[in-house]
Structure formats: structure tokens, C-alpha cells
C-alpha positions in Angstrom: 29.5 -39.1 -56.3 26.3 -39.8 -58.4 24.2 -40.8 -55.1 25.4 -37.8 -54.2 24.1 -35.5 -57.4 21.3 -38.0 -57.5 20.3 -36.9 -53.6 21.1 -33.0 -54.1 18.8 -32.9 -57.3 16.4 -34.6 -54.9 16.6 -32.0 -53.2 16.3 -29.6 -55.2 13.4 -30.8 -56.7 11.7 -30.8 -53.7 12.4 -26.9 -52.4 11.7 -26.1 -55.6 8.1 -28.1 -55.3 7.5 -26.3 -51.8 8.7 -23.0 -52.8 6.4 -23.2 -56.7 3.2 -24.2 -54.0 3.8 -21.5 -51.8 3.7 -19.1 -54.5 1.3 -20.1 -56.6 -1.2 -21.0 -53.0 -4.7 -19.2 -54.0 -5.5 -18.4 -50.8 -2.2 -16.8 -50.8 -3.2 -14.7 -53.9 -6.1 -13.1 -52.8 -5.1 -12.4 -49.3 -2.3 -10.6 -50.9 -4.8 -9.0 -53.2 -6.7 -7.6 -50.5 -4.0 -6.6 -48.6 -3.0 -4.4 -51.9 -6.4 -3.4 -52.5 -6.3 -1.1 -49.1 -5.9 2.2 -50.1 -5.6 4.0 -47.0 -2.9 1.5 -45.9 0.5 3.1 -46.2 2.8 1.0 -48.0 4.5 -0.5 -44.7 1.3 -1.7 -43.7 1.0 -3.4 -46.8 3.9 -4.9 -46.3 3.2 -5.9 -42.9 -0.4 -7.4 -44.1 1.0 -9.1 -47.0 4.1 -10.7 -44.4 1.0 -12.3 -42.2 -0.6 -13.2 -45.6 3.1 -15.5 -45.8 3.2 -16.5 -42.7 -0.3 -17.7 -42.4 0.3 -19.9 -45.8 3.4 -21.0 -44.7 2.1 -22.2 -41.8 -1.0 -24.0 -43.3 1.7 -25.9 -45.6 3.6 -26.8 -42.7 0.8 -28.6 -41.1 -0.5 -30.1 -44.5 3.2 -31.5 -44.7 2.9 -33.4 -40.9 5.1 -30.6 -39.5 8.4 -32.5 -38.9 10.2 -32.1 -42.1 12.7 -29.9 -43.0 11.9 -27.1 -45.5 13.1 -23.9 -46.8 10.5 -22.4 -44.3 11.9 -24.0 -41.1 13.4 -21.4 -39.3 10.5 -19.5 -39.2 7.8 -22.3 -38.2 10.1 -22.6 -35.1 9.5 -19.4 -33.8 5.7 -20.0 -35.3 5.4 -22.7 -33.1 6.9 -21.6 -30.1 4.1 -19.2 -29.3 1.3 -20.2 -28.0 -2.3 -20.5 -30.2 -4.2 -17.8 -28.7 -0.9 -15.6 -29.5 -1.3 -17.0 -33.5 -4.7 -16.0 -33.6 -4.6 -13.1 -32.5 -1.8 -12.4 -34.8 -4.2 -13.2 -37.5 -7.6 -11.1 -36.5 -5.4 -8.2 -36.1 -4.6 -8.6 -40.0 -8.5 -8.9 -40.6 -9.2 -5.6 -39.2 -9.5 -4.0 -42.6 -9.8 -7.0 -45.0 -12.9 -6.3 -47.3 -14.0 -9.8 -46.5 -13.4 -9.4 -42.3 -16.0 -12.1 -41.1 -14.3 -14.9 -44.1 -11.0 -13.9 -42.8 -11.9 -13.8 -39.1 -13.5 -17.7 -39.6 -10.2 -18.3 -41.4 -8.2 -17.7 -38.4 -10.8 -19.1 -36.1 -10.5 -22.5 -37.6 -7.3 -22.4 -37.7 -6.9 -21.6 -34.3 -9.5 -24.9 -33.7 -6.6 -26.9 -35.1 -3.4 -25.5 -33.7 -4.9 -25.8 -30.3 -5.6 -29.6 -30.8 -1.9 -30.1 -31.7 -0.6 -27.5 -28.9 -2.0 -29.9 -26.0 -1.4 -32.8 -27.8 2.3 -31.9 -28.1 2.1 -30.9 -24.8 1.4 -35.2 -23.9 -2.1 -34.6 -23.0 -1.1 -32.4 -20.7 -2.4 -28.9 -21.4 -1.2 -26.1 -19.5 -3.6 -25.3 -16.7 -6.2 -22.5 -17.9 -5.3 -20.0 -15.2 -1.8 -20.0 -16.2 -2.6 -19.5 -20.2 -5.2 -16.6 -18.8 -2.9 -14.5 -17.5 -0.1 -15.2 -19.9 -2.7 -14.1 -22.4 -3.4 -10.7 -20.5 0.2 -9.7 -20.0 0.1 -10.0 -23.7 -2.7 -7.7 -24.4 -1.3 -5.2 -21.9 2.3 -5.2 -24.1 0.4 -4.5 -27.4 -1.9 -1.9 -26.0 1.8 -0.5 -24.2 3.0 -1.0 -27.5 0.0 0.7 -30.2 -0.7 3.6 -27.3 -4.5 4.0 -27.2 -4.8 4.4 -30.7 -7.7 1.6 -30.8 -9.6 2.8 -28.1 -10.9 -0.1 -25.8 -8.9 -2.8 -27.8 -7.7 -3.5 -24.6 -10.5 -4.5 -23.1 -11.6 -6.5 -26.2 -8.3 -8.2 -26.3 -8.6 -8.9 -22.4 -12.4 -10.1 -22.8 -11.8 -12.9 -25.4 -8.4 -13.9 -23.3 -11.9 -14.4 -20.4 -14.0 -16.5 -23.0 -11.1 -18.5 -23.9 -10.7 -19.1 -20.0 -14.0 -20.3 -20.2 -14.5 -22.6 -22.9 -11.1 -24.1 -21.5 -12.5 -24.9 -18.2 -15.9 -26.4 -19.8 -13.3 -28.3 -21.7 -12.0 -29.8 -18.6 -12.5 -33.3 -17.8 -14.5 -33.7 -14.7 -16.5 -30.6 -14.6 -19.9 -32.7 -15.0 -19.2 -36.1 -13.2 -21.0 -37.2 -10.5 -24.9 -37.2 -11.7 -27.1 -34.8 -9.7 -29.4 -32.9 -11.1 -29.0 -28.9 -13.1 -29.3 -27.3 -9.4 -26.8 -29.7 -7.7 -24.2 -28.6 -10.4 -24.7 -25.2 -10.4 -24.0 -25.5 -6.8 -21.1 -27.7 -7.0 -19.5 -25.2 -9.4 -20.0 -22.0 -7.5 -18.5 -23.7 -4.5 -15.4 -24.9 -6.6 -15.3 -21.2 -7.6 -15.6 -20.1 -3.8 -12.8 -22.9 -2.8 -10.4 -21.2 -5.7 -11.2 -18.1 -4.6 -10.1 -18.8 -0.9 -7.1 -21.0 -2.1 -5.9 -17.8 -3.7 -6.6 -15.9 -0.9 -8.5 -13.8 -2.9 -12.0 -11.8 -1.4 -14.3 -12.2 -4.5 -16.6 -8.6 -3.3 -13.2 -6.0 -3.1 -11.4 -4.8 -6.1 -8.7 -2.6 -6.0 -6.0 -0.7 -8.3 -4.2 -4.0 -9.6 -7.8 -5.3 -11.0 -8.3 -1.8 -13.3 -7.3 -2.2 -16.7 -6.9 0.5 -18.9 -9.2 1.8 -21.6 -7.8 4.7 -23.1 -4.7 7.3 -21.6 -2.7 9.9 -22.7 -0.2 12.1 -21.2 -4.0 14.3 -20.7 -5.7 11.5 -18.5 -7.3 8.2 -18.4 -10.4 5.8 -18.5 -9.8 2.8 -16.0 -12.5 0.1 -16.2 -13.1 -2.8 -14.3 -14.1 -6.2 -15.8 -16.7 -7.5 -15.6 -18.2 -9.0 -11.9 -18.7 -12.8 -13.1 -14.5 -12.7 -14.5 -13.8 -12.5 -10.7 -16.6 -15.0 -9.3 -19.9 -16.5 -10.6 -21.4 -15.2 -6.9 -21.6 -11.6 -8.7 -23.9 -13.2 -11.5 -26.7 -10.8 -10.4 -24.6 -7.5 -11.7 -23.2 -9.3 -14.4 -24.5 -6.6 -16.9 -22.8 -3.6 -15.0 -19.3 -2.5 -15.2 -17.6 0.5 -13.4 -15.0 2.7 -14.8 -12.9 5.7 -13.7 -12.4 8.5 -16.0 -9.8 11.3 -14.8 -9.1 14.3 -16.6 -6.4 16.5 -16.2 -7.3 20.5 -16.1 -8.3 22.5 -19.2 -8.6 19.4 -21.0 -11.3 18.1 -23.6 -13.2 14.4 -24.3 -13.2 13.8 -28.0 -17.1 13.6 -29.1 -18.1 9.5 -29.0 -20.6 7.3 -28.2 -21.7 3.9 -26.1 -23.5 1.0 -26.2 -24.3 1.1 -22.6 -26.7 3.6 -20.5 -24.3 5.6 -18.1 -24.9 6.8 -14.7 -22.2 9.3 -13.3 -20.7 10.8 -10.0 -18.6 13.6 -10.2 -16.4 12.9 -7.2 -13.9 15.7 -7.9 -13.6 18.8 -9.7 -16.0 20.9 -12.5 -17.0 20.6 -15.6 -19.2 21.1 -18.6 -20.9 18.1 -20.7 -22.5 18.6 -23.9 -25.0 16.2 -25.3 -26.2 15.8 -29.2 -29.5 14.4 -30.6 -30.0 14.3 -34.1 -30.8 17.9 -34.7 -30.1 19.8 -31.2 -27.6 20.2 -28.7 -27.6 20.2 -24.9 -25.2 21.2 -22.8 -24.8 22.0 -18.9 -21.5 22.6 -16.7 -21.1 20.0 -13.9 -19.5 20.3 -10.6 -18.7 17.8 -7.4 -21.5 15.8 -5.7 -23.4 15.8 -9.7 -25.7 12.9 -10.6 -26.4 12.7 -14.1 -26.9 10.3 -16.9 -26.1 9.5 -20.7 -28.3 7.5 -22.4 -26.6 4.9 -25.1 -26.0 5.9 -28.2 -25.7 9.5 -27.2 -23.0 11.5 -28.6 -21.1 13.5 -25.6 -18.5 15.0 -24.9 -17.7 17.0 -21.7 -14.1 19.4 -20.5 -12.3 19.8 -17.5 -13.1 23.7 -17.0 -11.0 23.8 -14.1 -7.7 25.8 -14.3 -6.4 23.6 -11.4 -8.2 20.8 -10.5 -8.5 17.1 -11.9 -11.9 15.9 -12.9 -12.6 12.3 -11.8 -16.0 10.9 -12.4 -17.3 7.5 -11.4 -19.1 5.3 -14.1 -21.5 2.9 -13.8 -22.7 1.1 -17.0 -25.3 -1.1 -18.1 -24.6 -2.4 -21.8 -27.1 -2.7 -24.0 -25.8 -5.2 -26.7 -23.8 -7.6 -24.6 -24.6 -8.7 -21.3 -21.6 -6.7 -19.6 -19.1 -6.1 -22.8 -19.7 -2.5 -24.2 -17.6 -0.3 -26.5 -16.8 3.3 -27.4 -17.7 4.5 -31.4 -15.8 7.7 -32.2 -17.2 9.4 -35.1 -14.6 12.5 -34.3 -11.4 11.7 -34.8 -8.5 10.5 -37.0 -5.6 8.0 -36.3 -6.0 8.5 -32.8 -8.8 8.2 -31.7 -9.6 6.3 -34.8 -13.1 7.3 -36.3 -15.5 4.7 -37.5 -16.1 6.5 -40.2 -12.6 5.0 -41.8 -14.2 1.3 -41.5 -16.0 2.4 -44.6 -14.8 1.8 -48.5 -13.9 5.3 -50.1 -16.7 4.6 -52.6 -19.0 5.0 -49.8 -17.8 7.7 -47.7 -17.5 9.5 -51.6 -20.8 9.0 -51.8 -22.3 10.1 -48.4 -20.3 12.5 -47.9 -20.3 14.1 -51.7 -16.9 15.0 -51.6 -13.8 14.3 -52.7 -11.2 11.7 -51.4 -8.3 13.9 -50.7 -10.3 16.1 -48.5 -11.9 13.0 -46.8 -8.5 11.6 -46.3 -7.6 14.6 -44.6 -10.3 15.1 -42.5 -9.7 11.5 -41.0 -5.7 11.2 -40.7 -5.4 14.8 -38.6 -6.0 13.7 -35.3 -3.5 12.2 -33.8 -3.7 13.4 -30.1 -5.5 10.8 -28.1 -9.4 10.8 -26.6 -8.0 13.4 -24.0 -6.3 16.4 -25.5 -5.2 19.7 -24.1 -7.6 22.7 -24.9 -7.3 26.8 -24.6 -8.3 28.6 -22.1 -10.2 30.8 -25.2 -11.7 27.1 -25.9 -12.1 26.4 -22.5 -14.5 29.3 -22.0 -16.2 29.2 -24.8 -17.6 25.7 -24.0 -18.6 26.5 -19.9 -20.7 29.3 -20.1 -23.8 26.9 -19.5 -25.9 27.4 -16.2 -25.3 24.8 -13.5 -27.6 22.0 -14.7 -29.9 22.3 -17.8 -33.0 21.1 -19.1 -32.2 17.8 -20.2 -32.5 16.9 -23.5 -34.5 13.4 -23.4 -37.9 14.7 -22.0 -39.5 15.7 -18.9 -39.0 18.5 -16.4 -35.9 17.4 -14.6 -32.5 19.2 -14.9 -29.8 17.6 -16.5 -28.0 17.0 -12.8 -28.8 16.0 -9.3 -26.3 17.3 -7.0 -26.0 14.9 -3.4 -24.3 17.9 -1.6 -27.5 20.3 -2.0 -29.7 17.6 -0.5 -30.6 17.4 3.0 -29.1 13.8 4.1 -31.2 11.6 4.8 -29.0 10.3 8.2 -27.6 13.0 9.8 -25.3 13.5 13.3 -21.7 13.8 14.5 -20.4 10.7 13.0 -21.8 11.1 9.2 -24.2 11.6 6.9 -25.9 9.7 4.2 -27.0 11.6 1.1 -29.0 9.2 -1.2 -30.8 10.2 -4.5 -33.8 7.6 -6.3 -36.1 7.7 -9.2 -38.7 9.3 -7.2 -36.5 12.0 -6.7 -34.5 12.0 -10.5 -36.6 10.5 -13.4 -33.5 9.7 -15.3 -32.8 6.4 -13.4 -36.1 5.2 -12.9 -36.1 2.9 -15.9 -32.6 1.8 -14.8 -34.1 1.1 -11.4 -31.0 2.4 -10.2 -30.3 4.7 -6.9 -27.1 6.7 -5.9 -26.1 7.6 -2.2 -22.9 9.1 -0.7 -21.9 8.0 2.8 -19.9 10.5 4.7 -18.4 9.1 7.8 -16.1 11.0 10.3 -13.1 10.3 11.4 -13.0 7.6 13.4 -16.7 6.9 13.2 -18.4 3.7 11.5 -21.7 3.2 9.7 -24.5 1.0 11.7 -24.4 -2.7 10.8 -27.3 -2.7 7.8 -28.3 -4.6 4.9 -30.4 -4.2 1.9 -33.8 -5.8 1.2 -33.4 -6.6 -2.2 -30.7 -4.1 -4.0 -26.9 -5.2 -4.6 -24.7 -1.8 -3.6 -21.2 -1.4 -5.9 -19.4 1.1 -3.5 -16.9 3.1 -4.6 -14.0 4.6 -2.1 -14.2 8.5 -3.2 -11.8 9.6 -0.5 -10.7 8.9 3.0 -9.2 5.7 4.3 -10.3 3.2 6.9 -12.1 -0.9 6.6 -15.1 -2.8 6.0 -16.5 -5.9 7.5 -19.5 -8.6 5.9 -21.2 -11.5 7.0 -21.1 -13.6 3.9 -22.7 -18.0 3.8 -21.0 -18.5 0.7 -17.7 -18.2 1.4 -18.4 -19.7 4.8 -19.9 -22.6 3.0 -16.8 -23.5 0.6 -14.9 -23.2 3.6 -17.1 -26.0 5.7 -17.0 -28.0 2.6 -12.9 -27.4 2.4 -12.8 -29.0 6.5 -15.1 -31.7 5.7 -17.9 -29.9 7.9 -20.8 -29.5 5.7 -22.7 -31.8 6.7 -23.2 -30.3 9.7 -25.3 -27.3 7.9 -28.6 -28.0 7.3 -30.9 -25.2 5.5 -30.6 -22.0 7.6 -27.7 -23.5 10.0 -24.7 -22.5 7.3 -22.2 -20.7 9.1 -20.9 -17.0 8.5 -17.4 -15.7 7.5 -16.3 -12.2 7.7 -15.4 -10.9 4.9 -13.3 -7.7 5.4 -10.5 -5.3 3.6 -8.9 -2.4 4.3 -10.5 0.9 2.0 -9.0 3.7 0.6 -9.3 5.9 -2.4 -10.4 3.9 -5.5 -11.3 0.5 -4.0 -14.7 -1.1 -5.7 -16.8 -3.0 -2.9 -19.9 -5.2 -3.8 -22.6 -5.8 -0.9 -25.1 -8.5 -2.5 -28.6 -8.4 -1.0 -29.2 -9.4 2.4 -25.5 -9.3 3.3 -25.0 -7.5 6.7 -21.9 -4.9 5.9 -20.4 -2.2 8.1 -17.9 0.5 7.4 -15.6 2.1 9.8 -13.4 5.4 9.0 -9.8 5.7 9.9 -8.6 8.1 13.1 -6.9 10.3 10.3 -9.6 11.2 7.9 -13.2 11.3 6.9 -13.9 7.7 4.5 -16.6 9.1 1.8 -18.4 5.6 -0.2 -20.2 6.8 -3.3 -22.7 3.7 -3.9 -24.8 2.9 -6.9 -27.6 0.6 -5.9 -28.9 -1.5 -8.5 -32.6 -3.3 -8.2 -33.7 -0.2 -5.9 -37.3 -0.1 -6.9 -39.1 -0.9 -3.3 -35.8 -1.7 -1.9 -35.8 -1.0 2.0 -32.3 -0.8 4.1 -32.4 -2.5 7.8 -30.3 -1.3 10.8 -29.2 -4.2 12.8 -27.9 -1.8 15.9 -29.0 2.0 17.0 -32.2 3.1 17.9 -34.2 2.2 14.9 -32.5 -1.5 14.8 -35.3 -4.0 13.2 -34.2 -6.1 16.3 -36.7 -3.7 18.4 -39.3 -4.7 16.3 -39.6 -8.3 17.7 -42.4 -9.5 20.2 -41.3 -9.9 23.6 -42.0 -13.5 23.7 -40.2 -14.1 19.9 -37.2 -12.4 21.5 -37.0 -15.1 23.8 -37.8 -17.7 21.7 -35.0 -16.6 19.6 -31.9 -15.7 21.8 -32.5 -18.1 24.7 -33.0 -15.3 27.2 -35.4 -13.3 29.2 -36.5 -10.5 26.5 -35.6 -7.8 29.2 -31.5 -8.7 28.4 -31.9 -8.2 24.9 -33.8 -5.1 25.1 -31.0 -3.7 27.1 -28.6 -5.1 25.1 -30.6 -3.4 21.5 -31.5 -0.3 23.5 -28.0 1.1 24.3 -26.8 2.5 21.2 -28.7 5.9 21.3 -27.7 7.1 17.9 -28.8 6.6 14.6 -26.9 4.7 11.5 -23.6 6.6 12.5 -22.2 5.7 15.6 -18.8 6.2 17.6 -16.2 3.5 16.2 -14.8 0.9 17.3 -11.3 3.2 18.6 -13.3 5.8 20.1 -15.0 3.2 22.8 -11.9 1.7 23.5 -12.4 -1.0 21.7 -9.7 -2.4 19.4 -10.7 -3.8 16.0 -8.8 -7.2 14.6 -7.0 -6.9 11.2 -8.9 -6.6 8.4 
């Protein structure tokens, strides 16, 4: 009986140790000071920041204690340590948010998050869970909060998704392996972007085609949505040369209106359906134009906008393509405009300030920012709705120089032109507004049934967006080809200029991204049903020249009669034939409409 008191007493003593630590922990006080501090924070939240205050102690204590005996706290370190580090920390930023010290408690969680993952493989037997998996497990978990908080935050998604991509890649650096071998810098970049080709073509994956699945969402309500794509390099280090562009879909439902905000990123924008009106601000004017299909026009970062759908019916959709200007490919949206939801940056600020700059009271400012609760894309009037379209089509725009605010495609004479399609295209000579972007925008339109001539670009890597239709695409690519020699054991076989080809192809319809690198032969053919209509932004277009490879103006025609022996093994009369029989011009009868039949793309 007295071991007994003697080892209860013990025990006692011990909880009562833990439990004295844990509540007199300094680090605990002041988190929970600053959690109290908050003023705009309604007392749940409070309670909520002061719980992660707890837990992150707690768990601090654990570890200082080895982690394997039992304490008062046990119960709750179990379910602590059944989720994964990346979970934990991001557990903890999200408590930083609005912490007066952000950065102090952002390195807090960062180094702890140094640690945890140390013990989390080395529980795991030195055996860590392979990167890919944890990548993905991480993005389903961004896509439940962001299911889960609505798009109150904006483009938290994206953020959430973007550091779930750098842990990916600090993981795989981390991997043993990755630099054996010797060889010099060039040999391993080479070696790597063959390993990424090999993963890609284990997955069965094509690294150039993106479709629905690969959008993530940036902002929706019950009004419309933002879809973005990550960014190229996420999907394959081949894309490095458009790593600084990302392409997003914005839809809008009609009679609908996009709170004012502003990006880090230049924009250049299709309208591929509907009408609407944009207005832009500088610091002491406004600009403002209505919009319609087949528009061209451009926001430049940092510009305020904000733009309706003034169509009674119809959905606006417009194609994005940006070019950050912070970041190498990461940009974000600031709303200044807003309340809870879309939450204004204006709130990030200490009432003292916005007191100050504002020179009024803290009622009124609490007000102003806690009304809006709606989303980015809210319902509007049709009083509202008119009010804000009675613009002219176009405008003077606002930065300079004589050029409207648009460049409508449709109003253009095409630049290719018979029964199987046109091609509109639009350049710097033509619209000032991307000449410092060295950007260009053209719109295939193929017919039914028809296909655009085999061609490739000189020197300008085309994102292609599906606007409508249906049908496929093919592409002679060496870099696939290449991983794929490697993968048989056959490279050794290549010497420079002897690599092999591989077709790359998919099947196109509405919404499907396509990138065509430079020099890459590519050829699109439109179903039997329906007309297939590729909006593409070119990027490096400055002197960029596009070849035919078949038709009348093929480059092929170009060669001396002796080279064209030299270089097909046959008398140069063959190949003329052969080059001279397609009579049109970039849009020819497809592959269905000769007879042919075309293999599965």
C-alpha cells in the first residue's frame, strides 16, 4: 500500500510538473497574447488561435520530453502525430496570418516543420514515402480546405497548391542518387530532363496537353469562376522556356460584375465568348471600353480593373495569359474592394493605421470592410448593368499612344484564307500593347473535317487554347523520342542529328491547353461534326517566321535540285511531284475527306 501512495504521489507530481510548464511556457504566453491582441478577430477565432497556440506548445513539450511517454497531453499528440508534417505546418501558417509578428511566427513553424520532418522519415525506418505520393496527398488537402473556407482567400488555393510543388521539389533534390555518376553541369541537366521524360512516359502522361483535370480553381461562386493552370515546369522541366506564363479561364455568368482588384502579372486577353465592358483605374482617371468576342486587349500589372458580363443571356469566357512580374510564374490577386469575401488588403493593416490614413473612425472602417460577403463574382442590376456599358466599342487606352483599348481578330482580314479555314493572327506591329511583351495572338479556324498544313515556328513557343469545336492534334517531338531510346537501351544508336521522332498526339476539344515548343512540326485536324477554333498566344514572336512543310508554299520547294537529291536519295523530279501535289495553302482537305483513315490519337 505505501509503494502504492509512494508511486501515485509520483505521479502526481509529475502531471502536475508537465501541466505547471505548459502553463507557465512563454512562448505560450505571448502567442496567446497576440492571439488576444486581434481586435477584428471575433471571439471564436480567438479561441481557435489561442487552441493552435496549445497545440503548438504541447507539441514542442512532447518532443523536448523524447515523445514516448505518457502524459496528460497523450491523446492529443496521437492524433498530432498521425498527420503528416506538411499538414502540421500548414496548420501553423494559417494561425500566423494575422499575428502582428507574421514573419517570427512563420520561421517558428518553419523550423519546426525542419524537425518534425526529420522524425517523420525516420519513424518511417529510413524509408520516406515517395515524393509523388506525399504531392498529391498534399493537394487533395488544399482542395478540401479551399472546399471547405469557399473562396474567401482568393487564390489561397493556388498558394496552398504552389508550396505543396516546392516541397515536391526540395524532396526530390533530397533524394539520394540524384547527382551520382560525375559528368559534368550539362551531362546532368541532361540526365535529369530524361528521367523527367522516362516518368512522364511511365505515367503515360503527354507533358505538352493539359486538360480539365489539370485546372485548379482560383476563385468561384454560384456567379462564375477563375480556372488557372499551374505552372508549365510543375508538369515537365521540357516547358522551362514558358516557365514565367500561366493561363487561366475566367467565366462569368450574365449580368454579373468582377469586384475591382489588381495583379502582379501583365495580362493578355481573348474574349472567346460573349460581351462585355472593362474599366480600368490609374491614379487619378478612369478608362473604360465594352468588349465583345474575337477582342484582344491587355491589363498591365498593378492595374486596378474590373469588367461585367453585359449580356442578358450569354456567358463571358475569356482566355488569360500572364506573365508575372514578382515571381518567375507565381502571381497573386490584391483586392482593395471588398470585405470578408473577397477579403480586402486593406484589413492586413493595424486599426491605428487605417485610423490614421483614412481619418476616420473605427466603427465606420469596420463596417466598410466586413459588408461584403458575396464572392469576386456577384450578381448585378440590369439599372447597374447599364449604367456601366454605355462605353463605345474599344476606347482610347489609358497607358499612352494612339491604339484603342481592343484588337478584335474577327474584323481582320485573315491572313490564310480558303474552304478549309482561316488564320487570323494579330502582332506588335499591328497592336502596340504587346510589343514589350513580345507577344502575338492568332485564331485558327478550321472546317469541319479539314486540318491545318504540317508547320512549325522559327523561334516562338505557341500555348494553344481549344475555344470550340472538337477534333486531334499530332507533333514530332526528339525528346520524348529520346527517353524512349534510352528506356530500350537504343541510344547509342543516336548520334547528334540522328535522334529519332515520336508523335506526340491527343484528342482536342473545348478547353484543352496545347504547347508547341519551337521548331516542333505540329498539325491540327477538325472533327467531321464541327468547326475546331485554336486561340494561340505566341510567346518570343519578335522576327519569328512560321514554315509550311506541305502545300504550295512548303519550304521543301525551296531546295536546289541537286540538294533534293542529296537529301531524299532520289531523282529531284519524285520529290517535286511528290511536294507539288497539294495545291492549297495552310488549310487543306483532312485526312477523312481523302479517304484516308487517321490512327488513334
Amino acid at each position: 500500500m505505501r509503494c502504492f501512495c509512494l508511486l501515485f504521489f509520483a505521479l502526481l507530481l509529475a502531471s502536475a510538473t508537465i501541466a505547471l510548464g505548459y502553463k507557465e511556457d512563454p512562448e505560450l504566453k505571448q502567442c496567446k497574447h497576440q492571439c488576444e491582441a486581434q481586435k477584428q478577430f471575433s471571439e471564436e477565432k480567438i479561441r481557435t488561435c489561442v487552441q493552435r497556440c496549445e497545440d503548438y506548445v504541447r507539441e514542442k513539450q512532447r518532443r523536448e520530453h523524447g515523445g514516448g511517454s505518457t502524459t496528460f497531453f497523450e491523446e492529443e499528440d496521437d492524433d498530432l502525430n498521425r498527420r503528416s508534417p506538411i499538414e502540421r505546418l500548414r496548420e501553423c501558417t494559417k494561425g500566423c496570418d494575422r499575428s502582428q509578428q507574421k514573419e517570427r511566427c512563420q520561421s517558428r513553424c518553419q523550423e519546426t516543420y525542419e524537425k518534425e520532418k526529420e522524425q517523420y522519415e525516420g519513424g518511417r525506418g529510413g524509408n520516406p514515402v515517395d515524393p509523388e505520393q506525399e504531392y498529391q496527398e498534399c493537394r487533395q488537402e488544399c482542395r478540401r480546405q479551399y472546399k471547405e473556407g469557399g473562396s474567401r482567400r482568393g487564390t489561397s488555393q493556388e498558394r496552398c497548391e504552389e508550396r505543396c510543388q516546392e516541397e515536391l521539389r526540395e524532396r526530390q533534390r533530397e533524394q539520394p542518387g540524384r547527382r551520382e555518376g560525375g559528368g559534368n553541369m550539362y551531362e546532368g541537366r541532361e540526365r535529369e530532363e530524361e528521367e523527367e521524360q522516362q516518368k512522364q512516359q511511365g505515367r503515360g502522361n503527354n507533358p505538352y496537353v493539359f486538360e480539365e483535370r489539370h485546372f485548379f480553381t482560383g476563385m468561384e461562386t454560384q456567379h462564375g469562376r477563375l480556372r488557372i493552370l499551374p505552372k508549365f515546369t510543375d508538369r515537365s522541366k521540357l516547358l522551362k522556356g514558358i516557365e514565367n506564363y500561366r493561363v487561366a479561364i475566367l467565366e462569368a455568368e450574365p449580368q454579373t460584375f468582377i469586384v475591382p482588384n489588381h495583379w502582379d502579372a501583365h495580362t493578355v486577353i481573348f474574349v472567346a465568348n460573349g460581351r462585355g465592358a472593362v474599366s480600368l483605374m490609374r491614379q487619378e482617371r478612369r478608362e473604360s471600353f465594352n468588349i465583345k468576342q474575337g477582342d484582344v486587349f491587355r491589363i498591365n500589372a498593378g492595374t486596378t480593373a474590373y469588367l461585367i458580363n453585359r449580356d442578358s443571356n450569354q456567358k463571358l469566357v475569356l482566355a488569360k495569359l500572364l506573365q508575372p512580374v514578382n515571381t518567375p510564374g507565381q502571381f497573386q490577386a490584391f483586392f482593395g474592394a471588398g470585405g470578408e469575401n473577397p477579403e480586402s488588403f486593406y484589413t492586413a493593416f493595424s486599426n491605428e493605421i487605417l485610423e490614421a490614413a483614412f481619418n476616420t473612425k473605427r466603427d465606420r472602417l469596420q463596417r466598410l470592410f466586413g459588408q461584403q460577403k458575396q464572392g469576386v463574382i456577384i450578381k448585378a442590376s440590369e439599372e447597374q448593368v447599364r449604367a456601366m456599358s454605355h462605353h463605345e466599342e474599344g476606347g482610347i487606352w489609358p497607358f499612352g499612344g494612339e491604339s484603342k483599348g481592343t484588337f478584335n481578330l474577327y474584323d481582320q482580314r485573315p491572313i490564310h484564307s480558303n474552304e478549309y479555314g482561316q488564320l487570323f493572327e494579330v502582332d506588335s506591329s499591328q497592336f502596340r500593347q504587346l510589343r514589350d511583351l513580345d507577344i502575338a495572338v492568332s485564331l485558327a479556324n478550321i472546317t469541319q473535317g479539314a486540318m491545318i498544313a504540317p508547320h512549325y515556328n522559327s523561334k516562338s513557343t505557341k500555348i494553344t487554347v481549344v475555344v470550340d469545336g472538337e477534333g486531334y492534334f499530332e507533333m514530332a517531338c526528339p525528346h520524348i523520342s529520346q527517353s524512349q531510346s534510352s528506356r530500350d537501351g537504343r541510344q547509342q544508336q543516336h548520334g547528334a542529328g540522328q535522334r529519332g521522332y515520336e508523335k506526340v498526339s491527343s484528342r482536342l476539344k473545348r478547353g484543352t491547353v496545347v504547347v508547341v515548343p519551337a521548331g516542333h512540326p505540329f498539325v491540327a485536324v477538325a472533327s467531321n461534326n464541327q468547326n475546331l477554333q485554336l486561340l494561340c498566344f505566341e510567346v518570343n514572336a519578335y522576327n519569328n517566321e512560321k514554315f509550311t512543310l506541305a502545300g504550295r508554299r512548303n519550304v521543301m520547294n525551296q531546295l536546289e535540285r541537286e540538294a533534293k537529291e542529296l537529301a531524299f536519295g532520289m531523282p529531284a523530279r519524285e520529290v517535286d511531284d511528290i511536294f507539288g501535289s497539294q495545291k492549297e495553302e495552310f488549310f487543306f482537305k483532312g485526312p477523312r475527306q481523302q479517304g484516308g483513315r487517321r490512327s488513334d490519337a
